[in-house]
C-alpha positions in Angstrom: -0.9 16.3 1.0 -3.5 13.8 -0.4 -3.2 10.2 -0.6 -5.6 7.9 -2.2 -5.2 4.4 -0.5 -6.8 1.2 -1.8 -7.9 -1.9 -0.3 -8.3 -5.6 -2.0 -9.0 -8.7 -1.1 -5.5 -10.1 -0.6 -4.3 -11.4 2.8 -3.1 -8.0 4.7 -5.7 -6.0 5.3 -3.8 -4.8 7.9 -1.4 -3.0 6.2 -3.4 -0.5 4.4 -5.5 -0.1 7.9 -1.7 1.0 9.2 -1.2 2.9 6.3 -4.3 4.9 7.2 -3.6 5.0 10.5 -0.6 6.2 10.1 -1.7 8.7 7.4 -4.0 10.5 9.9 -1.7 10.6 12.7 0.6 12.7 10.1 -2.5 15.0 9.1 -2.7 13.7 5.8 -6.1 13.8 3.8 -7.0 10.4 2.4 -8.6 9.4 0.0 -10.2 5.4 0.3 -11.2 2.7 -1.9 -12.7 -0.8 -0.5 -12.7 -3.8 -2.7 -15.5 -6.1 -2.3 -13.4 -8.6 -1.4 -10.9 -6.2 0.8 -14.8 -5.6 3.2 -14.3 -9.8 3.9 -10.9 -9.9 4.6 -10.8 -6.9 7.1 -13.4 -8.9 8.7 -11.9 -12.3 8.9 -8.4 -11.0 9.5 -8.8 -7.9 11.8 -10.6 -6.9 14.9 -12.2 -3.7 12.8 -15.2 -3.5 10.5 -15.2 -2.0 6.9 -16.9 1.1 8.0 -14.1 1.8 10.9 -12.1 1.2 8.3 -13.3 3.8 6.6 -13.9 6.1 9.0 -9.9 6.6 9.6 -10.1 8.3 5.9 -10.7 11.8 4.5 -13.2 10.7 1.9 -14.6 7.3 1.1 -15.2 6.5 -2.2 -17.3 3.0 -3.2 -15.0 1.2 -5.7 -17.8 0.7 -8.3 -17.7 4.8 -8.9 -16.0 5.1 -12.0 -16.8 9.0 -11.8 -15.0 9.7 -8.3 -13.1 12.3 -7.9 -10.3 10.3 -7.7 -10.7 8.9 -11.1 -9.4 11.9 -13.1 -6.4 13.3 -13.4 -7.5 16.9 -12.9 -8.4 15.9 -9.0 -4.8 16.7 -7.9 -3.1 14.2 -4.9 0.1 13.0 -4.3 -0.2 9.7 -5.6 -1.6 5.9 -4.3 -0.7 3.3 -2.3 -2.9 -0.6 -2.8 -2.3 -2.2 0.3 -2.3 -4.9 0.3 -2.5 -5.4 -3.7 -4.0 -9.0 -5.2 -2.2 -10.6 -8.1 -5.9 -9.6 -9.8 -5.6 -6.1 -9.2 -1.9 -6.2 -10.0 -2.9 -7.6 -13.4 -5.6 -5.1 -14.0 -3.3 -2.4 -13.3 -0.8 -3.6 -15.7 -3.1 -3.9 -18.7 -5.0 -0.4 -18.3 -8.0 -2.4 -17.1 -10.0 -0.1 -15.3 -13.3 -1.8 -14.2 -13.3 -0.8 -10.6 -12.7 2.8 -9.2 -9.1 0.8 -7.6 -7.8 0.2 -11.2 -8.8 3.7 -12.9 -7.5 5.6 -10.4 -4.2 3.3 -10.3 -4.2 4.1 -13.8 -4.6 8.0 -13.2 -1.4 7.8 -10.7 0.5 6.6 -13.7 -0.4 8.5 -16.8 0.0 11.6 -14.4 3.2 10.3 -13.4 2.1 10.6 -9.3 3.5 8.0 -7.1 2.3 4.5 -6.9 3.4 1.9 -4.3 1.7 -1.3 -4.4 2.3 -4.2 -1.2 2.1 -7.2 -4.0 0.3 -10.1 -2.0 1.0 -13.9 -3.3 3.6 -16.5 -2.6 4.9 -18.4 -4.3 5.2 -16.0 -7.2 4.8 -17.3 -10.7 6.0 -15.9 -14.0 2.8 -13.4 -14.7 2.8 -12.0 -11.4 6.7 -11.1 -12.0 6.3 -10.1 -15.2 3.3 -7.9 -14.0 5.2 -6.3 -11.3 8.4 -6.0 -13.3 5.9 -4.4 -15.6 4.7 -1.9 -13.0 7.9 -1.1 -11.5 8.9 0.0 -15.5 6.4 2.2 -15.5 7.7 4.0 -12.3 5.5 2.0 -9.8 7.2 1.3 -7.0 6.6 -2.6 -5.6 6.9 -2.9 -1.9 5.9 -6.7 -0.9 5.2 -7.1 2.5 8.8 -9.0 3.7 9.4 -8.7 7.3 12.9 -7.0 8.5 14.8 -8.9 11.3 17.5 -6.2 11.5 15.3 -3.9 14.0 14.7 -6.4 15.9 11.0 -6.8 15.9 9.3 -8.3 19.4 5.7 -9.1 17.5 3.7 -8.9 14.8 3.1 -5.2 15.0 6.4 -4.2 14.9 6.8 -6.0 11.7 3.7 -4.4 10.7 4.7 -1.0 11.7 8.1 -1.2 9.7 6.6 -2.1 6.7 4.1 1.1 7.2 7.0 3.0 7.7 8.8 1.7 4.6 6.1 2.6 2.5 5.9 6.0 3.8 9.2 6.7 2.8 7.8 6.6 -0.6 6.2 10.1 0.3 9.0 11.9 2.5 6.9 11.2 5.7 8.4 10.2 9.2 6.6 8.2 11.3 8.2 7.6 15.0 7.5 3.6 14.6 10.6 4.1 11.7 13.3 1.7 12.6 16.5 3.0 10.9 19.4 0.7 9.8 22.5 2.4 11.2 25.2 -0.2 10.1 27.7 -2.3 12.4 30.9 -1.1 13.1 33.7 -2.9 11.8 34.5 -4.9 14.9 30.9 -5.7 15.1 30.9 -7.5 11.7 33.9 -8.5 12.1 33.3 -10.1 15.5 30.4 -12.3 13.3 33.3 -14.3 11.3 
């Protein structure tokens, strides 16, 4: 399996360092893309540097290559997940505009009809970054904003983190043991709630 995994600027960098993480303890080959901005906000937000980053993937590819691998069609993977994913990129994706290596090969996923999943970081949301993603998800992108769970239970931050990781994996039929399954109550437990 080959994932290609981007990385903007939006709060969250810490997601699509999971994600990587998480992709290389499963022995998938990655693929990664570092915004400009995504090498500042890894650095203000994380304890890692953009090249450790990096060196979690397969291949690193600079995001002003427009002739990457990555951005044709004919280089086969499995799809691409943007995490986390700025209302900017979002945008870019939406309208087919492809000035970065992070937009074209976004676009590739889509016209090849490979799986996208996009962690959409903003809040509040306003109408165009609805309609964007409502867009997206139309187009068979799948729109996984990072929204913590409280049903597992979470003790810290990186159990949220590690939930939303596993979430997005899910998109790919992979298991990773940090997966926190909802198993339901039993009628007298949710009946003992009213």
């Amino acid at each position: 399996m080959r994932v290609v995994v981007g990385i903007t600027g939006a709060t969250g960098a810490i997601f699509g360092i999971r994600i990587l993480q998480a992709l290389r303890e499963l022995g998938v080959n990655t693929e990664v893309i570092l915004s400009k901005w995504a090498r500042v906000t890894i650095q203000h937000e994380t304890e890692f540097t953009a090249p450790e980053v990096e060196a979690l993937a397969t291949e690193v590819h600079s995001n002003s290559n427009l002739a990457a691998s990555i951005s044709s069609g004919s280089f086969k993977t499995d799809g691409m997940i943007i995490a986390p994913c700025s209302m900017k990129s979002l945008a870019a994706i939406r309208s087919g505009y492809a000035a970065d290596l992070i937009g074209r090969a976004a676009d590739v996923v889509l016209k090849e009809r490979r799986k996208l999943v996009l962690l959409p970081r903003e809040s509040p949301l306003n109408d165009i970054h609805l309609e964007n993603m409502l867009a997206l998800s139309r187009m068979g992108a799948v729109m996984i904003p990072p929204v913590p769970s409280f049903y597992n239970r979470p003790r810290n931050l990186d159990e949220m983190v590690d939930h939303i990781v596993a979430r997005v994996l899910d998109q790919f039929g992979l298991e990773t043991p940090q997966a926190v399954r909802w198993h339901g109550l039993r009628e007298s437990e949710a009946m003992a709630t009213h």
